[in-house]
Backbone atoms as SQL, in Angstrom:
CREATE TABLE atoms (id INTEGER PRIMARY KEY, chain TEXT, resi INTEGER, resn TEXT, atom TEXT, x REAL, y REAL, z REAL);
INSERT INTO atoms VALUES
  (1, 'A', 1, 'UNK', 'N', 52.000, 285.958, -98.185),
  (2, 'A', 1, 'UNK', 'CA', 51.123, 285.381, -99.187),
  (3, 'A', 1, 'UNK', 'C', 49.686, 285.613, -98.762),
  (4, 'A', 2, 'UNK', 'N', 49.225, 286.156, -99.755),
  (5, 'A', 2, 'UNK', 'CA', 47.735, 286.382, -99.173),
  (6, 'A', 2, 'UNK', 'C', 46.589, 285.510, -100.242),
  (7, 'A', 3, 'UNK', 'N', 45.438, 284.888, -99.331),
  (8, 'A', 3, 'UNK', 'CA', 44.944, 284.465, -99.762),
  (9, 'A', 3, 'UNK', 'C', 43.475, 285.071, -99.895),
  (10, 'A', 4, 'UNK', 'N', 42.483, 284.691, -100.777),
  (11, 'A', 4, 'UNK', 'CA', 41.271, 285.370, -101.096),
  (12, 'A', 4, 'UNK', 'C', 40.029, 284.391, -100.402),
  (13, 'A', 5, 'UNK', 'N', 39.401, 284.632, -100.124),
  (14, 'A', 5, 'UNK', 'CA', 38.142, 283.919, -99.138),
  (15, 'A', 5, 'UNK', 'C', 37.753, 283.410, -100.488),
  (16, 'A', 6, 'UNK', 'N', 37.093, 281.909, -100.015),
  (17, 'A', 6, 'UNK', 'CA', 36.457, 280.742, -101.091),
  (18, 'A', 6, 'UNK', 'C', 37.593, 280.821, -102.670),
  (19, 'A', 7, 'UNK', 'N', 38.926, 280.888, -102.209),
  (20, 'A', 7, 'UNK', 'CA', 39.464, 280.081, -103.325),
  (21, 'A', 7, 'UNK', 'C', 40.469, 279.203, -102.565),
  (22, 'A', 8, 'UNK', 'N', 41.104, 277.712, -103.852),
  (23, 'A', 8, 'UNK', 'CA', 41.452, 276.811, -103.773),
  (24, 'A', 8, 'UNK', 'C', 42.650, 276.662, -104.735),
  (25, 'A', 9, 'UNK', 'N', 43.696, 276.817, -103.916),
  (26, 'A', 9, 'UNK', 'CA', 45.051, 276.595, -105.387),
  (27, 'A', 9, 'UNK', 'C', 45.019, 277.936, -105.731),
  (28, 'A', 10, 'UNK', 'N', 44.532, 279.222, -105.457),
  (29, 'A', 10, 'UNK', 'CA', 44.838, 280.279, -105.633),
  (30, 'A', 10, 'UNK', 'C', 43.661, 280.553, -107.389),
  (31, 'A', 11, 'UNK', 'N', 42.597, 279.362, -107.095),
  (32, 'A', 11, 'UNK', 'CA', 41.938, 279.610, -108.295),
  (33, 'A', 11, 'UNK', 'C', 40.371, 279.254, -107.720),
  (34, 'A', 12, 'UNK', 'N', 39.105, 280.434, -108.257),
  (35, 'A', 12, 'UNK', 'CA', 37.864, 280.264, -107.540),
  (36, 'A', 12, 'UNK', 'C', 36.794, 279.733, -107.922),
  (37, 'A', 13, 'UNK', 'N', 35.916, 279.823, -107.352),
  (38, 'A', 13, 'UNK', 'CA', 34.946, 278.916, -107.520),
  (39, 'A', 13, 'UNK', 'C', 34.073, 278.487, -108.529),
  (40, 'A', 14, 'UNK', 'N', 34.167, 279.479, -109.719),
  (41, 'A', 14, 'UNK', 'CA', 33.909, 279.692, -110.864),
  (42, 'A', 14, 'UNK', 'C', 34.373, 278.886, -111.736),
  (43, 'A', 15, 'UNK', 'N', 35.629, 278.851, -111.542),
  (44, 'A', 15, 'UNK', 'CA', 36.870, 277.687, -113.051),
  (45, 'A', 15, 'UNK', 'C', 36.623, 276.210, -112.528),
  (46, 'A', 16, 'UNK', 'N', 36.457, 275.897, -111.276),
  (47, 'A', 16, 'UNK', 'CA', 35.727, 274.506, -111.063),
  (48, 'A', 16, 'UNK', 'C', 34.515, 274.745, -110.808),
  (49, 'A', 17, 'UNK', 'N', 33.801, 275.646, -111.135),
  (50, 'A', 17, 'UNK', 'CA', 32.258, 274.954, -111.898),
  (51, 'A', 17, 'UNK', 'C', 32.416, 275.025, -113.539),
  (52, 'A', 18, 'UNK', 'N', 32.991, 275.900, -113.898),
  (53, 'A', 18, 'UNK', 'CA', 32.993, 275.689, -115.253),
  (54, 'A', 18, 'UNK', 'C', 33.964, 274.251, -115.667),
  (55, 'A', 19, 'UNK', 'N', 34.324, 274.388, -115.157),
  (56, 'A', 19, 'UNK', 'CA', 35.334, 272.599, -115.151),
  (57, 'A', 19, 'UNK', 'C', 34.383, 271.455, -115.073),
  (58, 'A', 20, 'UNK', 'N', 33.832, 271.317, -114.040),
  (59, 'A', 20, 'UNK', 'CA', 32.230, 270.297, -113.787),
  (60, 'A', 20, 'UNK', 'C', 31.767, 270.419, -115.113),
  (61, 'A', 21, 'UNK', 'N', 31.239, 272.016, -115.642),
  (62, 'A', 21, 'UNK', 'CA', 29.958, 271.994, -116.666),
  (63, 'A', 21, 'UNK', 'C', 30.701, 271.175, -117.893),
  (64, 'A', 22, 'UNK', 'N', 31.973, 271.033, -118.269),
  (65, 'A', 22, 'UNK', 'CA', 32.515, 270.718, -119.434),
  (66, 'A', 22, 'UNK', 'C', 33.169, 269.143, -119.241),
  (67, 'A', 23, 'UNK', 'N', 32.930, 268.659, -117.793),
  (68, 'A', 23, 'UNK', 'CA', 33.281, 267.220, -117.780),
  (69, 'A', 23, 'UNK', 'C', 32.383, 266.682, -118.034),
  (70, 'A', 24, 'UNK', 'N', 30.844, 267.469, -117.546),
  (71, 'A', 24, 'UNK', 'CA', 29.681, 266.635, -117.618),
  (72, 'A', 24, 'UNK', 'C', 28.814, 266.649, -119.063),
  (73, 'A', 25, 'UNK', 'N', 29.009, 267.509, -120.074),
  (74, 'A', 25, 'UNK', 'CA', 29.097, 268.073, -121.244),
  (75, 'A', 25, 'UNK', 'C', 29.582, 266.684, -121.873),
  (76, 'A', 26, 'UNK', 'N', 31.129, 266.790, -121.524),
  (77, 'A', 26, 'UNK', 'CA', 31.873, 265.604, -122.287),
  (78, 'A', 26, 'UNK', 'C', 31.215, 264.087, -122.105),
  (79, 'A', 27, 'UNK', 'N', 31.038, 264.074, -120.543),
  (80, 'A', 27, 'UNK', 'CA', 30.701, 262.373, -120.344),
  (81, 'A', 27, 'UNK', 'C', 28.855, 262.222, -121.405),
  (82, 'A', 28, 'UNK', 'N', 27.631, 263.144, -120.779),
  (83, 'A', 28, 'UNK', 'CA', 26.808, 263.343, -121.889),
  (84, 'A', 28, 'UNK', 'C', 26.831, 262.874, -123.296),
  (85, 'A', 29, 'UNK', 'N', 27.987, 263.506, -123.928),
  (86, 'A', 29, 'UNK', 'CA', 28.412, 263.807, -125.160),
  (87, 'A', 29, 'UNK', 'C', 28.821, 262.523, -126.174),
  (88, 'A', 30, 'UNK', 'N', 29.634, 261.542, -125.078),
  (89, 'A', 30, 'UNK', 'CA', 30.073, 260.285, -125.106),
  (90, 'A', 30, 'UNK', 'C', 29.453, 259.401, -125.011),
  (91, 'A', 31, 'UNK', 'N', 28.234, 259.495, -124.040),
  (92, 'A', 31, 'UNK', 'CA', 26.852, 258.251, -124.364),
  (93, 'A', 31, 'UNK', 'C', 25.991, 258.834, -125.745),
  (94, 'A', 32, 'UNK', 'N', 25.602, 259.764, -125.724),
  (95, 'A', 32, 'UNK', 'CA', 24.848, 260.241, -126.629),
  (96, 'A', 32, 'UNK', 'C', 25.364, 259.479, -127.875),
  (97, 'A', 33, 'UNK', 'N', 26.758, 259.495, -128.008),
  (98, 'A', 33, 'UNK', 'CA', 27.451, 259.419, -128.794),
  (99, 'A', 33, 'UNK', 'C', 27.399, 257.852, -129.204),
  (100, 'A', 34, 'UNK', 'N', 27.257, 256.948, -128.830),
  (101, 'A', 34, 'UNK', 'CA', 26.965, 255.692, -128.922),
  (102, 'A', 34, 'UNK', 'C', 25.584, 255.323, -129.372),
  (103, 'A', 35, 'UNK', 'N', 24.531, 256.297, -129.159),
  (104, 'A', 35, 'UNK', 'CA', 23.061, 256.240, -129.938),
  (105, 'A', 35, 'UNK', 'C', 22.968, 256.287, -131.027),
  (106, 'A', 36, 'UNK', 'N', 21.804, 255.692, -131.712),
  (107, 'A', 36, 'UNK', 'CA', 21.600, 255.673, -133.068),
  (108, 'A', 36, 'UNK', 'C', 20.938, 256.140, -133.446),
  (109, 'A', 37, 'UNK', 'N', 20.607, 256.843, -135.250),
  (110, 'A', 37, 'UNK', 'CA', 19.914, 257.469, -135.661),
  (111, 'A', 37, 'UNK', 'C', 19.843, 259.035, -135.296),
  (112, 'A', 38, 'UNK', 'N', 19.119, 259.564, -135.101),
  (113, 'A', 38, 'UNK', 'CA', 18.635, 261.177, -135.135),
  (114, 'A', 38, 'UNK', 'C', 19.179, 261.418, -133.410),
  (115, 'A', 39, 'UNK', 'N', 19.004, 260.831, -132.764),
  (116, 'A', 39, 'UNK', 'CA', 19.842, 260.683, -131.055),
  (117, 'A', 39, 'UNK', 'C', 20.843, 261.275, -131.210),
  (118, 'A', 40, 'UNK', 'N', 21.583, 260.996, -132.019),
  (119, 'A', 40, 'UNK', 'CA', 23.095, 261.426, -132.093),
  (120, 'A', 40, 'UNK', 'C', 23.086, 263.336, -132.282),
  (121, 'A', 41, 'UNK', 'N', 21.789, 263.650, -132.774),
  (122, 'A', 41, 'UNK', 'CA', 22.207, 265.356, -132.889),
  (123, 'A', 41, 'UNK', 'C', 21.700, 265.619, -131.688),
  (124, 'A', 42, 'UNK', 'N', 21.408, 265.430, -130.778),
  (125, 'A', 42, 'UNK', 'CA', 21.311, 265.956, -129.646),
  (126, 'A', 42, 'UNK', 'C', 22.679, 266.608, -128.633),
  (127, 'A', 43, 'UNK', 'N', 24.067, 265.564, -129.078),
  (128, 'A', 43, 'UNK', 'CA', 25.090, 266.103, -128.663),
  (129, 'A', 43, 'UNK', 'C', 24.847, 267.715, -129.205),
  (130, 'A', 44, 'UNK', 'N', 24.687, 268.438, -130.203),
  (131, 'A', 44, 'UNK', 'CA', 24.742, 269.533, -130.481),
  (132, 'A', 44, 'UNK', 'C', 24.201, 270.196, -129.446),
  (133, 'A', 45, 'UNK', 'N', 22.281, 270.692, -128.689),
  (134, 'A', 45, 'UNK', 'CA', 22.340, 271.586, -127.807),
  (135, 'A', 45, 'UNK', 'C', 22.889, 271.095, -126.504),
  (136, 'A', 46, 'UNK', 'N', 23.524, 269.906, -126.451),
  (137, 'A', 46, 'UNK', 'CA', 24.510, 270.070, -124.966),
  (138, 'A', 46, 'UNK', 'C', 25.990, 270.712, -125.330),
  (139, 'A', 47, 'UNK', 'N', 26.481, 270.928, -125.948),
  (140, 'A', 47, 'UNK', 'CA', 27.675, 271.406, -126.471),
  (141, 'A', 47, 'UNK', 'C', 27.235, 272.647, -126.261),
  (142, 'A', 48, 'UNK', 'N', 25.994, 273.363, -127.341),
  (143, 'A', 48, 'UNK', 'CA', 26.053, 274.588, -126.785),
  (144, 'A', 48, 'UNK', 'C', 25.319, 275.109, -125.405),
  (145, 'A', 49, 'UNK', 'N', 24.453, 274.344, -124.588),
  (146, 'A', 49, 'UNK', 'CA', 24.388, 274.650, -123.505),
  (147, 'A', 49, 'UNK', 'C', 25.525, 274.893, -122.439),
  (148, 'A', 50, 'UNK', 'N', 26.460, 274.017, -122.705),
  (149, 'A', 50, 'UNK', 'CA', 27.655, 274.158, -121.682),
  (150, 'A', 50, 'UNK', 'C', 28.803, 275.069, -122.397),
  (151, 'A', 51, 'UNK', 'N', 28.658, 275.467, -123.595),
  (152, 'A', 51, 'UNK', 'CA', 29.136, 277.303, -124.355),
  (153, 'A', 51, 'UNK', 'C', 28.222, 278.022, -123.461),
  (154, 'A', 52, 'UNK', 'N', 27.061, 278.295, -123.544),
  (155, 'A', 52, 'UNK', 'CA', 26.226, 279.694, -122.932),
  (156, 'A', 52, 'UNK', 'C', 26.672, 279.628, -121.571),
  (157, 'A', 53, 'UNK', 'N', 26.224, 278.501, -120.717),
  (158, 'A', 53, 'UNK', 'CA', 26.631, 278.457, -118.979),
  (159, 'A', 53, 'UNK', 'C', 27.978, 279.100, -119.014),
  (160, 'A', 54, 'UNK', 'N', 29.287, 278.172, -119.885),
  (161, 'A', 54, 'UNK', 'CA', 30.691, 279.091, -119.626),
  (162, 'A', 54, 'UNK', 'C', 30.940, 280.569, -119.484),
  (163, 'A', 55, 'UNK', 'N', 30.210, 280.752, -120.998),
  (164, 'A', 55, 'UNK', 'CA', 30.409, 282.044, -121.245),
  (165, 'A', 55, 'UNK', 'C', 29.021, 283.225, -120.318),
  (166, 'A', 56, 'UNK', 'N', 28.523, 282.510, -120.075),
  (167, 'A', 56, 'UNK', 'CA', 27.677, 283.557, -118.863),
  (168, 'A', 56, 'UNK', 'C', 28.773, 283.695, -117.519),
  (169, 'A', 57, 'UNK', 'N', 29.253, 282.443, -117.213),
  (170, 'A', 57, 'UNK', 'CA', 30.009, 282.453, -116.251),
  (171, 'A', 57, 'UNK', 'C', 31.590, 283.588, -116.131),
  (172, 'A', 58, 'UNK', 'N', 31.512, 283.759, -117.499),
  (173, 'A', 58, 'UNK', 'CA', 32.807, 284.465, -117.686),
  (174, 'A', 58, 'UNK', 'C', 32.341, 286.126, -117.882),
  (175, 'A', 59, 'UNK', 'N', 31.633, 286.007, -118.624),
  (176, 'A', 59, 'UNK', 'CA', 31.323, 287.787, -118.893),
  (177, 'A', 59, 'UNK', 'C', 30.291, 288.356, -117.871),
  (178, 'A', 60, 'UNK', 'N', 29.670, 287.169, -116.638),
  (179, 'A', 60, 'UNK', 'CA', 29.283, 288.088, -115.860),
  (180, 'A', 60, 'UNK', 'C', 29.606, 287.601, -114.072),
  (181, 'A', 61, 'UNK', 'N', 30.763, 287.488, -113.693),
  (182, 'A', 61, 'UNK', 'CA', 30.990, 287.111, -112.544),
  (183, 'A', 61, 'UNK', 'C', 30.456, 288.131, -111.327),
  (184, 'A', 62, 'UNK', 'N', 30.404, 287.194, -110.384),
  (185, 'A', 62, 'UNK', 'CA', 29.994, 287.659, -109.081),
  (186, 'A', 62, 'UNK', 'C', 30.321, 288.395, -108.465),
  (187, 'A', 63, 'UNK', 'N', 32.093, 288.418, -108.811),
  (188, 'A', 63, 'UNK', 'CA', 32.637, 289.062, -107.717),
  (189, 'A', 63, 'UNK', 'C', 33.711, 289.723, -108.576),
  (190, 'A', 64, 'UNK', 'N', 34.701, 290.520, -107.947),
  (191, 'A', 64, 'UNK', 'CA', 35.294, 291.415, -108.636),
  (192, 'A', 64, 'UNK', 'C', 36.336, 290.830, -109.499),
  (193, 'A', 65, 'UNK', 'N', 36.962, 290.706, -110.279),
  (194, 'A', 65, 'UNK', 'CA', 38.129, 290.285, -110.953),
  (195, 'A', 65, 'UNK', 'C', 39.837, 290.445, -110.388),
  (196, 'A', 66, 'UNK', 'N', 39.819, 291.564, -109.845),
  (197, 'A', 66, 'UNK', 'CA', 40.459, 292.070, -108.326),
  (198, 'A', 66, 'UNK', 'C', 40.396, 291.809, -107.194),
  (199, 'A', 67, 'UNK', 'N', 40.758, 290.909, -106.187),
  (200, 'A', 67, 'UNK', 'CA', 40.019, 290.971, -105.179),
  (201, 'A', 67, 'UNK', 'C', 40.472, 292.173, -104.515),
  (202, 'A', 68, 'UNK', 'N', 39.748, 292.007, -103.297),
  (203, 'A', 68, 'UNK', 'CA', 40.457, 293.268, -101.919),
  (204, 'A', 68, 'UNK', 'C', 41.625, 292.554, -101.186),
  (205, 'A', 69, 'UNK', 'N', 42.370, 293.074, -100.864),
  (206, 'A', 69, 'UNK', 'CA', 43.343, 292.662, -100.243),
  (207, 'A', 69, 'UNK', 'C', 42.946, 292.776, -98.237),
  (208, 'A', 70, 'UNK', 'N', 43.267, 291.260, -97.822),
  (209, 'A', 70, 'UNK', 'CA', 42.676, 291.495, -96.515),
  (210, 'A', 70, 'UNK', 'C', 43.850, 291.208, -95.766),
  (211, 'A', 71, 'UNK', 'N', 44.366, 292.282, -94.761),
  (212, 'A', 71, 'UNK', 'CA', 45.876, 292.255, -94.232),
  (213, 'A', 71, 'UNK', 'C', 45.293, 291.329, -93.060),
  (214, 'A', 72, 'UNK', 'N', 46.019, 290.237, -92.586),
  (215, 'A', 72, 'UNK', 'CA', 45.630, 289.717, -91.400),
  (216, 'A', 72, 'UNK', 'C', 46.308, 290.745, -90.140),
  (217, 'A', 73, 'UNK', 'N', 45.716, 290.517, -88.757),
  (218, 'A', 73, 'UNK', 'CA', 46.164, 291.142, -87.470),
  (219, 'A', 73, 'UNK', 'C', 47.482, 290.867, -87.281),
  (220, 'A', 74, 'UNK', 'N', 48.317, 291.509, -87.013),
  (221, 'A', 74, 'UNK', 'CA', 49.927, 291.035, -86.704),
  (222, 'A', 74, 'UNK', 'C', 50.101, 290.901, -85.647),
  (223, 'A', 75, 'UNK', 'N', 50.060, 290.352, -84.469),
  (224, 'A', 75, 'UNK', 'CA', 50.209, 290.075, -82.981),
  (225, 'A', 75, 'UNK', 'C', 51.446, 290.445, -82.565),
  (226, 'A', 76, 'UNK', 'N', 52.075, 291.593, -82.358),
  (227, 'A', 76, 'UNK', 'CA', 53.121, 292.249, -81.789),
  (228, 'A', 76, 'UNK', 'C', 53.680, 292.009, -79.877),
  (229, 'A', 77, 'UNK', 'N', 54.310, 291.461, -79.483),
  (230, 'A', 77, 'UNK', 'CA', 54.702, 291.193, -78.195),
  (231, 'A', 77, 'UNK', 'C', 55.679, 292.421, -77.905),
  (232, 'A', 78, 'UNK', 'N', 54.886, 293.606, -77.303),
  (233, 'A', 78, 'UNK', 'CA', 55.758, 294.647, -76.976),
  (234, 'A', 78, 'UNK', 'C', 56.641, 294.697, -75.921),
  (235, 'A', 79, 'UNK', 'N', 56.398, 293.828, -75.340),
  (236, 'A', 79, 'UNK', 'CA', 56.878, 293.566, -73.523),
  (237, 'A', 79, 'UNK', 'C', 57.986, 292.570, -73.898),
  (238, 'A', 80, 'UNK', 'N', 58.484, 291.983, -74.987),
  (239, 'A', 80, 'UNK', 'CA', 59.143, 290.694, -75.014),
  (240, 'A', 80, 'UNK', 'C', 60.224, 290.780, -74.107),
  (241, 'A', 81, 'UNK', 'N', 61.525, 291.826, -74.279),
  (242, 'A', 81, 'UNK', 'CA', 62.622, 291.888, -73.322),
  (243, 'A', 81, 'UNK', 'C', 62.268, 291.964, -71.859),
  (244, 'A', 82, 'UNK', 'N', 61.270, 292.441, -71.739),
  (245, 'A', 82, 'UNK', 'CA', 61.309, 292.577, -70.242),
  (246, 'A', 82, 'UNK', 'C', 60.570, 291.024, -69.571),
  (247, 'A', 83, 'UNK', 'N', 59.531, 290.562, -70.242),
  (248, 'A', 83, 'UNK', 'CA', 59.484, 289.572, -70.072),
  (249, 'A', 83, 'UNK', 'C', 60.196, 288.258, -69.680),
  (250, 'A', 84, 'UNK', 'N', 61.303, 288.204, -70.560),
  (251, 'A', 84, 'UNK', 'CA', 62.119, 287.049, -70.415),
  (252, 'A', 84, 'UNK', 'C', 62.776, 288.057, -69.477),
  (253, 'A', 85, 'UNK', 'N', 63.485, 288.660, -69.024),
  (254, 'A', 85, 'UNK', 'CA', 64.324, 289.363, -67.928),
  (255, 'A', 85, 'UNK', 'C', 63.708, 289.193, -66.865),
  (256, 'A', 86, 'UNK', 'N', 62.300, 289.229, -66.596),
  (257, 'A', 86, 'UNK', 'CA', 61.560, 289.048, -65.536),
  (258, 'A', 86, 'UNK', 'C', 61.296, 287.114, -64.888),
  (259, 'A', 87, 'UNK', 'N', 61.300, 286.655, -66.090),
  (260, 'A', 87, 'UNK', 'CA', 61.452, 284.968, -66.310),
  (261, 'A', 87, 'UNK', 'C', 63.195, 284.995, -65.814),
  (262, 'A', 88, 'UNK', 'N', 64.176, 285.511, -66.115),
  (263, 'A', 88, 'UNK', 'CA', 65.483, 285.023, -65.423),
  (264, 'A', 88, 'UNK', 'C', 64.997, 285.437, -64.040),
  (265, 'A', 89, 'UNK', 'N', 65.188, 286.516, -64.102),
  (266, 'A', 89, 'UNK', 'CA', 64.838, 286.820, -62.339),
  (267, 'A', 89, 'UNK', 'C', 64.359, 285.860, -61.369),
  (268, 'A', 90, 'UNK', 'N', 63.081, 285.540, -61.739),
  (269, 'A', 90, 'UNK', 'CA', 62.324, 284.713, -60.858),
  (270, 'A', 90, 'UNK', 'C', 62.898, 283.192, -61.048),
  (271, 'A', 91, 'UNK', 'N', 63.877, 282.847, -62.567),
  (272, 'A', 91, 'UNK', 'CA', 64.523, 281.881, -62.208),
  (273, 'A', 91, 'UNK', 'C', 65.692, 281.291, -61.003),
  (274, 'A', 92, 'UNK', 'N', 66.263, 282.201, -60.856),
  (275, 'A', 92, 'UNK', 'CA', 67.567, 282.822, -60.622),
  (276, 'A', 92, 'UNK', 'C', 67.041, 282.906, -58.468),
  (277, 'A', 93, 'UNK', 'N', 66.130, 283.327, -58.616),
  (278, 'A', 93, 'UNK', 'CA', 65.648, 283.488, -57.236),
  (279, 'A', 93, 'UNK', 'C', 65.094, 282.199, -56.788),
  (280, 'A', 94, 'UNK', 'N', 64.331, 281.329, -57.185),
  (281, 'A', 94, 'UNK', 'CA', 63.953, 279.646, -57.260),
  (282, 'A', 94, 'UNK', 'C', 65.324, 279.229, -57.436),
  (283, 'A', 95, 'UNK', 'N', 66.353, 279.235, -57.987),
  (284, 'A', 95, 'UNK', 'CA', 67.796, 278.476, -57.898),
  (285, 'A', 95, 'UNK', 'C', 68.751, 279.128, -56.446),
  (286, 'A', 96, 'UNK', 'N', 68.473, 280.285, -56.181),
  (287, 'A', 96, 'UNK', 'CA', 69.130, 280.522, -55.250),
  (288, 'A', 96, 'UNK', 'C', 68.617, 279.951, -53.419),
  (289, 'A', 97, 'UNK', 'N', 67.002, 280.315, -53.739),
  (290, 'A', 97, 'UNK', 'CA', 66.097, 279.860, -52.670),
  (291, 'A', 97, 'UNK', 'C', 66.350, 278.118, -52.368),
  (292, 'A', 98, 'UNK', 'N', 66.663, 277.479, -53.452),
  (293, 'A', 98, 'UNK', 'CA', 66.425, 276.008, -53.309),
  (294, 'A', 98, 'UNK', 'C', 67.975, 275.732, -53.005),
  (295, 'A', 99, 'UNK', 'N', 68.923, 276.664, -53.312),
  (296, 'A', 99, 'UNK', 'CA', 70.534, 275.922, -52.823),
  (297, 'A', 99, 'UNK', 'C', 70.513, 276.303, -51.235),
  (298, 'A', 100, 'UNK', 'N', 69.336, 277.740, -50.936),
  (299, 'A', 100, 'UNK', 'CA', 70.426, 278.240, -49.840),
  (300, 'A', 100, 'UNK', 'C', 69.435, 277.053, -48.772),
  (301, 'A', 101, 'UNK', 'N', 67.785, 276.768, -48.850),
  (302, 'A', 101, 'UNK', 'CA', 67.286, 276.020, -48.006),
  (303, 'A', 101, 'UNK', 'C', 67.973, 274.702, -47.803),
  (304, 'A', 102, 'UNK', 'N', 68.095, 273.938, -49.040),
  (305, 'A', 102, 'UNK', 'CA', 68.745, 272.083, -48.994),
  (306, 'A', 102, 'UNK', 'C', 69.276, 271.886, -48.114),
  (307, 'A', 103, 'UNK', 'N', 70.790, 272.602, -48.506),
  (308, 'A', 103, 'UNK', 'CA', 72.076, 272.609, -46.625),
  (309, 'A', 103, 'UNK', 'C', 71.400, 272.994, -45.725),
  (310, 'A', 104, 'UNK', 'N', 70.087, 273.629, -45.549),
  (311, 'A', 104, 'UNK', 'CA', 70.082, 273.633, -43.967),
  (312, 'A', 104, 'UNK', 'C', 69.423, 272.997, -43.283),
  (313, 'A', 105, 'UNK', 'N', 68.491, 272.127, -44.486),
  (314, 'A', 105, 'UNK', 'CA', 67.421, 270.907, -44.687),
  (315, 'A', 105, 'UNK', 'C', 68.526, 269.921, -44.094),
  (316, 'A', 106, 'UNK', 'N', 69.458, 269.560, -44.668),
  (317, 'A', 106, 'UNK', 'CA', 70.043, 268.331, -45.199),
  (318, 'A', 106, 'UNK', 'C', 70.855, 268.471, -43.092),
  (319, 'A', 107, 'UNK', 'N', 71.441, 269.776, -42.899),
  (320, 'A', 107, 'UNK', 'CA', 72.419, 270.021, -42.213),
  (321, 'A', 107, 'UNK', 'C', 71.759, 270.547, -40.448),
  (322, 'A', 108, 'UNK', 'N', 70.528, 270.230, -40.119),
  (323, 'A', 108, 'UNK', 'CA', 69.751, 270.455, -39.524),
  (324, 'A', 108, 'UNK', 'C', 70.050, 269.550, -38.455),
  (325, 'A', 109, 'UNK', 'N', 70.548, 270.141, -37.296),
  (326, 'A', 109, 'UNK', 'CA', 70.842, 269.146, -35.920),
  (327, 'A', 109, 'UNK', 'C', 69.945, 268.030, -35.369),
  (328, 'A', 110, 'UNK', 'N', 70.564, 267.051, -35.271),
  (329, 'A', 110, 'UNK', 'CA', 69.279, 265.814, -34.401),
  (330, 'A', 110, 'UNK', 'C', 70.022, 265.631, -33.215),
  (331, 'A', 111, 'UNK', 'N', 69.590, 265.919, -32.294),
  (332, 'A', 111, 'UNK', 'CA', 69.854, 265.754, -31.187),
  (333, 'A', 111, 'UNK', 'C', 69.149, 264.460, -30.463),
  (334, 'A', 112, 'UNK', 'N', 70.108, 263.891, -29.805),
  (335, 'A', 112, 'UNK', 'CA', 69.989, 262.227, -29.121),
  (336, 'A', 112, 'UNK', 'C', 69.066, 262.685, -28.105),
  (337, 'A', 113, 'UNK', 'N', 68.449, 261.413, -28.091),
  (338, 'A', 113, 'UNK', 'CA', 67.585, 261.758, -27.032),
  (339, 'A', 113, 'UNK', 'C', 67.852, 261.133, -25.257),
  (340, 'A', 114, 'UNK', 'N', 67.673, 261.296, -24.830),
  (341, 'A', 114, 'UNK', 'CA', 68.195, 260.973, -22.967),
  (342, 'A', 114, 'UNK', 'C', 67.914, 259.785, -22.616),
  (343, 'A', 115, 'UNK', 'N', 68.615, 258.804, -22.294),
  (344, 'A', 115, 'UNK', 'CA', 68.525, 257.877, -22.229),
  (345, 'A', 115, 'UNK', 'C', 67.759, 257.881, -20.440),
  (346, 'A', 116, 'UNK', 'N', 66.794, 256.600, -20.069),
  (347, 'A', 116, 'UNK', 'CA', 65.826, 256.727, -19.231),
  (348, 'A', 116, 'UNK', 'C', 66.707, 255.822, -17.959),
  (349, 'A', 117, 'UNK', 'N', 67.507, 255.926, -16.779),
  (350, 'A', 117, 'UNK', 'CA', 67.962, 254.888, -15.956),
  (351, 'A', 117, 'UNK', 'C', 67.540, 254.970, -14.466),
  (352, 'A', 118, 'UNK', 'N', 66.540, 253.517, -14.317),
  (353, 'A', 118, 'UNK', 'CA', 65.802, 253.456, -13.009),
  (354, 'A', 118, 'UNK', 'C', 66.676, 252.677, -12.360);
């Protein structure tokens, strides 16, 4: 899945500003809308102000309609088998080193010591 730099939900930065321009259009639209007298035609150039912003926004974007496709780095571990083969080894040598020392740890002569008679 590839994703495009500065988008959100797989949708860019453009459709939530044009989203903003037409919430704020609406809320505008809705006080205005409660005024009296000649007040009330003013909803008209905010309606079409937030038509021109859209439609500028649409017929002349920033960026391509296509994006580029950007392959990320694939981090390949070429060494893997030998690796872990090299990890048994040195396991295998720490398990053998630690059985063959213990018994001779454990099995290690104490010799009595001489008793002293004056």
């Amino acid at each position: 899945m590839e994703r495009m730099a500065g988008t959100l939900m797989g949708v860019g930065t453009g459709v939530f500003l044009i989203t903003l321009i037409w919430i704020v259009a609406l809320v505008f639209g809705i006080l205005i809308s409660r005024a009296s007298g000649a007040t009330k035609l003013s909803i008209i150039p905010v309606f079409f102000l937030a038509l021109i912003t859209t439609l500028i926004l649409v017929f002349f974007p920033r960026s391509l309609e296509t994006p580029t496709t950007i392959r990320e780095v694939e981090v390949v571990d070429s060494f893997f088998i030998g690796r872990y083969v090299l990890l048994s080894v040195a396991g295998v040598v720490v398990l053998v080193a630690f059985f063959v020392l213990l018994p001779m740890h454990f099995l290690e002569p104490v010799y009595a010591k001489p008793l002293r008679t004056h």
